[in-house]
N, C-alpha and C positions, 0 to 999 in steps of 0.2 A: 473501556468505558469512556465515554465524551465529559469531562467535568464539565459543571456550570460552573460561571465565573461569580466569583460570590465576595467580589469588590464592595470595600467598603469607603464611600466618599467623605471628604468635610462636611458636604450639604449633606450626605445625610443624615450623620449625628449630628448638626446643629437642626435641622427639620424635628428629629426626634425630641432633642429636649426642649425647641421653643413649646412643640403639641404639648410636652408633658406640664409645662404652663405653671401650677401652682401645684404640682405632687412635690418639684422640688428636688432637687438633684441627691440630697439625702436620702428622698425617698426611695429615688431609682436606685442608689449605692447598696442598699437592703436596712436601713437604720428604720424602716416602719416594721411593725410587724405584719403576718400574715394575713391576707385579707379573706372577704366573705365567712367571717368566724372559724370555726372550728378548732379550738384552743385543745390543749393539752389536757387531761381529766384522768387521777386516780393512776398517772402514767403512764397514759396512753394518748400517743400524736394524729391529733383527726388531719387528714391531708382533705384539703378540697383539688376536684381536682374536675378540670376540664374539661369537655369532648366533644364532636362536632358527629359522633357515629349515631345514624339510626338503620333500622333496617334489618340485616344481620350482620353489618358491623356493629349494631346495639348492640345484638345478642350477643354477639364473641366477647364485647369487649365486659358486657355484664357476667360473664361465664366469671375471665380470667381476676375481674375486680373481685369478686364474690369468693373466688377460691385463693385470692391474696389476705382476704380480708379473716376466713377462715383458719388460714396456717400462721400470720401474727395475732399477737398479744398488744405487742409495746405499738405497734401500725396501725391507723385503721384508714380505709380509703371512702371518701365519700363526693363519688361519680355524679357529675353534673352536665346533661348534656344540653348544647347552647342550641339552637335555629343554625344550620348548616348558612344560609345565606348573607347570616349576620352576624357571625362565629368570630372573624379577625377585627371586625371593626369594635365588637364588644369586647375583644378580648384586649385590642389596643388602648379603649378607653379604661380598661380596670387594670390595665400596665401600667398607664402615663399617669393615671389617679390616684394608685395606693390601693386600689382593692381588689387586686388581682389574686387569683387562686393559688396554691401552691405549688400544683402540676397541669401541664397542663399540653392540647396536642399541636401538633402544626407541621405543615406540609413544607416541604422541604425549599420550594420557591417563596416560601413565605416569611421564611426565618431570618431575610434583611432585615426586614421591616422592623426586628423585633430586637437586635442586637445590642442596642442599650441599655434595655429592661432584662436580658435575660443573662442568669447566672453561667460564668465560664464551669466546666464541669471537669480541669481536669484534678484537681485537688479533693475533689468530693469521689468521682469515680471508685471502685473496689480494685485493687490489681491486679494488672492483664486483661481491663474492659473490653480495650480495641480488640484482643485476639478474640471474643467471643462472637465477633460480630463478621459477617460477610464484608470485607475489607471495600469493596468499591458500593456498599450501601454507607458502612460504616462512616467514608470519607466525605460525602455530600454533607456531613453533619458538622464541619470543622469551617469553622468562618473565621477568619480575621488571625489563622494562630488558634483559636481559641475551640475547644469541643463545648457547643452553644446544646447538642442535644442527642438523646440515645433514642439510636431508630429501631424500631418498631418492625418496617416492612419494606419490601418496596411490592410496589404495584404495578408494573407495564403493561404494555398491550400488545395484543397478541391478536394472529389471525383467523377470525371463528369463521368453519362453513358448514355449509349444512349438507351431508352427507345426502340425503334422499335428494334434491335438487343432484347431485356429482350425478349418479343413477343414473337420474331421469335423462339428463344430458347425453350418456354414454360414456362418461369419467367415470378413473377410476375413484372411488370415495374414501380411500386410504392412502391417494398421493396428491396432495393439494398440492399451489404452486408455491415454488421456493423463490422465485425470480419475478421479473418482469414479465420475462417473456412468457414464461408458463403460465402468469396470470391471466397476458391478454390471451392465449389459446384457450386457458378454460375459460374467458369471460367470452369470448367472442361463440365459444360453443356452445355456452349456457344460453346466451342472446338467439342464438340461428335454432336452437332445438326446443327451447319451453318456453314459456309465456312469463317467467321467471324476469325478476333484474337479475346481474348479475355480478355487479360489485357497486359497495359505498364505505368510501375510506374513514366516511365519521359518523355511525349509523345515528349519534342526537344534533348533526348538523349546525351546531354552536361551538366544538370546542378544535375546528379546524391546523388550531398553533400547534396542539402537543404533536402529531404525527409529521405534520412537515417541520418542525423541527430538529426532531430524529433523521429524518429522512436528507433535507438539509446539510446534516453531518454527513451523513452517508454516503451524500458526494463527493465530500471533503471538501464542501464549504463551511460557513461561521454565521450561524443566525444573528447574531450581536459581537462588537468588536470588541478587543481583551479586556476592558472596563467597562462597560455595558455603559458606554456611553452615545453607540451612534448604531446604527443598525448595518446588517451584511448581510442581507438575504437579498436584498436588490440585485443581485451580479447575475453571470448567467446559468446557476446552479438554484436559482430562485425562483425564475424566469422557467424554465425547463420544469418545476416544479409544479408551478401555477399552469402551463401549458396542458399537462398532466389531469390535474384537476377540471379544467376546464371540457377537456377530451373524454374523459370518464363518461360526462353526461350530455353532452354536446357534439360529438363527434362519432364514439364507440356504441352510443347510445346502452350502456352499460347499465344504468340508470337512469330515473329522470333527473330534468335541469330542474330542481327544486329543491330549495335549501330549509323548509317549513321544518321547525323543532321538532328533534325525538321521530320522522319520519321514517327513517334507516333502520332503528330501532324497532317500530311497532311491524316492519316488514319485517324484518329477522325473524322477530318471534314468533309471527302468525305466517310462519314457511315460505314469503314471496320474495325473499330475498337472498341470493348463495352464500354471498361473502361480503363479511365487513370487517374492519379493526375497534378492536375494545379491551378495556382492561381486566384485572382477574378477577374482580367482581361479578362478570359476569357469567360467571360458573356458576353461580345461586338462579339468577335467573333463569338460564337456560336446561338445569337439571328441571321444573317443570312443562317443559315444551314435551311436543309429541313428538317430533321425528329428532332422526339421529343427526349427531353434528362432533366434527372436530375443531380444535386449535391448531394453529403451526405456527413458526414465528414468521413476520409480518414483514420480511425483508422483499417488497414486491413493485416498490418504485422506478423508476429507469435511471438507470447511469449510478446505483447503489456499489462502490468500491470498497463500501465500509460498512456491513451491516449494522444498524441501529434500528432501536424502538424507542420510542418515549417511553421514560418511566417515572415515576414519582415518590414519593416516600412520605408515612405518618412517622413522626416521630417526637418522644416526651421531650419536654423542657421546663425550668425553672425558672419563674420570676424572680429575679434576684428582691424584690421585696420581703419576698416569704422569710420568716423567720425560722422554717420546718426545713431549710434546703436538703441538709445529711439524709432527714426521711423520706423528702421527696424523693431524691439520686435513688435511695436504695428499694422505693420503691417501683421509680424508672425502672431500674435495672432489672427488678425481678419480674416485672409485667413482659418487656421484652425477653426474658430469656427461660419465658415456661409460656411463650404463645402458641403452644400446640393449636388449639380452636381459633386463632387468628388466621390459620389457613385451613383449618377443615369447616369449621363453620363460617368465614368469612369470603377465604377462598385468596384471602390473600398472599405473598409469599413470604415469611417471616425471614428477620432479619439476622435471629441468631442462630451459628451454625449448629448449633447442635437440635438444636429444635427441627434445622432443616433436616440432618441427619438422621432423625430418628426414626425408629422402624413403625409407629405408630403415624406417624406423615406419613413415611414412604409405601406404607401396604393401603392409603387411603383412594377413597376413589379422586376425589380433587388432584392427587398427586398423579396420577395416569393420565387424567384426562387433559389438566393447564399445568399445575406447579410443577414438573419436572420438566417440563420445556421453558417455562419462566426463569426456575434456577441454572440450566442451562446458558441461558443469555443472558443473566445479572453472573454467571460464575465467568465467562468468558470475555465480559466489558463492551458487551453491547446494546447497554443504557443510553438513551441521551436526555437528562434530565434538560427544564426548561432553567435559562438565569434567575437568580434571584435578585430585584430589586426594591427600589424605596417603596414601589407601586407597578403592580404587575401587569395591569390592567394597562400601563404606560404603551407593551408593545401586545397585549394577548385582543385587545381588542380591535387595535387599526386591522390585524393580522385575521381573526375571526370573520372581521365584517368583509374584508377584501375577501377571501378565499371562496366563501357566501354567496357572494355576488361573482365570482369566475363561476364557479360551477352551476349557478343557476344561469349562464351565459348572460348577465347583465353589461359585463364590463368585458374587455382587454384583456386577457391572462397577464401582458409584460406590463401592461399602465396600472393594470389595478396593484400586480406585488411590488411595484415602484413605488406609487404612492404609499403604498402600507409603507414603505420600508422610511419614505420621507417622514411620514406622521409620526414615524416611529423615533426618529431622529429626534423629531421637535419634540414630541415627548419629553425623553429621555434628557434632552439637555434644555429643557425650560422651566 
């Protein structure tokens, strides 16, 4: 597994508590109490509690609240979920204000940002937490020294094709490519035999950073240097990368040069497209499609000496304001570690091993089809989570819009990942 570097600066705990402004450093320490109400009644602890899932991460995550909420007495969970687009900015203002919830979600690149407000967890934890957890998900959760949050899942991405395009081609539809090379021989097949694209490395064409920066490692290079204070993907394993990109649609004619949102996507689905990369989520999707399709894992860049994928992770945390933290942790705990339906009905890969082990996963159809290739590659440490910092948007966006513009052949493959990698710099140190 690649860790992200999850450096914690001066500026940014002093950034953090100038924002938090008038909440008041007592506030942050947990001397307020719990915010958004939900008080104690007849002895029983209302938890408010966070979420940014709709969808059928709604659904999962309303299954598992629902049957928490059933088997306590003294617990009760009362699930709130925010606008996915507005999700950290709201949840940092009800951090830095005093009226933050008592549990609450966040993705694993996100958890810088949140480090002064949120409750260290290893004195609250049940003993033997860590062994319950898949050890390289488990580790992404530990910042500064301190276990900040219990994960949930992780989610990577994985290589989906569509078997009836393999077919048509004259591929076989049960051996997709492992490599490079095998990719471009079934891309360049799929292109000379159907009317077919036949590969897009980012089918909603906006979130271009998570996969080369998997891929990035994979060279064994360093998307950001060991304090994510200056960028490293400018070098020639960057360069090579963006060249790539560029060739996909430009060169191999693979695809077209256009980088138009959610494009890659609406071809996937509607069979015009062989092969893209996407995460486990998209096993919900793709069980109502009409033709048939597999996952592989996604190791199919050039000059790959290290297989990686991007992965990401949902994972609980406590505001340290909350007054309810004991019930929070314990009910962290037990959300994560009875997620059965967070991979059959979400499709995600759950984080605790037993959950993963069970024979009620393992006989499921989600389990055949993505999660036992997902657990695969999170059991054997071929994650590459993106860094966490003050502001993510610091390097995900020079990075996005650069890769954008290579592959709709606007720019330079080496000028444009140069420049990203310069913006990225100033960023990071401005």
């Amino acid at each position: 597994m690649v860790r992200k570097s999850q450096a914690e600066t001066p500026s940014s705990r002093r950034k953090f508590i100038k924002v938090a402004g008038g909440a008041g450093i007592a506030g942050l320490a947990g001397c307020m109490g719990g915010g958004n109400g939900g008080g104690d009644t007849n002895g029983t602890t209302t938890l408010q509690y966070w979420t940014l899932f709709a969808g059928g991460d709604g659904d999962a995550m309303k299954i598992l609240v629902d049957r928490f909420n059933e088997e306590h007495d003294s617990i009760q969970i009362e699930r709130q979920r925010q606008p996915f687009d507005e999700y950290y900015d709201k949840l940092f203002t009800s951090m830095t204000g005093g009226d933050a919830p008592d549990l609450a979600v966040f993705h694993t690149p996100q958890i810088q940002r949140f480090t002064e407000a949120l409750t260290p967890l290893g004195g609250l934890l049940s003993d033997g937490a860590a062994d319950a957890y898949v050890d390289s998900i488990w580790q992404e959760t530990e910042f500064g020294g301190d276990q900040l949050a219990v994960p949930l899942d992780t989610h990577p991405n994985g290589l989906y094709y569509n078997k009836d395009i393999f077919e048509e081609a004259g591929l076989d539809p049960e051996s997709p490519p492992t490599n490079f090379e095998q990719l471009k021989t079934a891309a360049d097949t799929i292109t000379a035999e159907t009317d077919k694209q036949a590969f897009n490395p980012d089918p909603y064409l906006r979130f271009f950073v998570r996969q080369f920066v998997a891929w990035q490692h994979g060279r064994g290079g360093q998307f950001l240097n060991e304090d994510n204070t200056e960028a490293a993907f400018g070098d020639e394993n960057g360069v090579a990368l963006a060249q790539f990109y560029h060739d996909i649609a430009n060169e191999w004619n693979w695809d077209r040069a256009d980088s138009t949102d959610d494009r890659g996507t609406k071809a996937f689905r509607s069979g015009d497209l062989a092969m893209t990369i996407n995460g486990t989520w998209y096993f919900g999707v793709l069980q109502s499609q009409d033709f048939e399709w597999g996952m592989a894992k996604p190791f199919v860049a050039p000059g790959q000496s290290s297989p990686q994928t991007w992965a990401n992770s949902h994972t609980l945390g406590v505001p340290n304001s909350s007054s309810k933290q004991e019930a929070a942790v314990e009910a962290a705990e037990w959300i994560t570690q009875n997620s059965l339906e967070w991979g059959t009905e979400a499709g995600h890969l759950p984080a605790a091993q037993s959950v993963l082990d069970s024979d009620d996963l393992r006989s499921s159809t989600v389990w055949e089809k993505t999660l036992s290739t997902f657990s695969d590659m999170a059991q054997n440490g071929e994650l590459s989570y993106m860094p966490s910092t003050e502001n993510n948007e610091d390097y995900t966006r020079p990075v996005n819009n650069a890769i954008s513009q290579i592959y709709s052949g606007q720019i330079d493959p080496e000028e444009g990942i140069q420049q990203a990698a310069t913006d990225v710099t100033n960023n990071l140190q401005g």
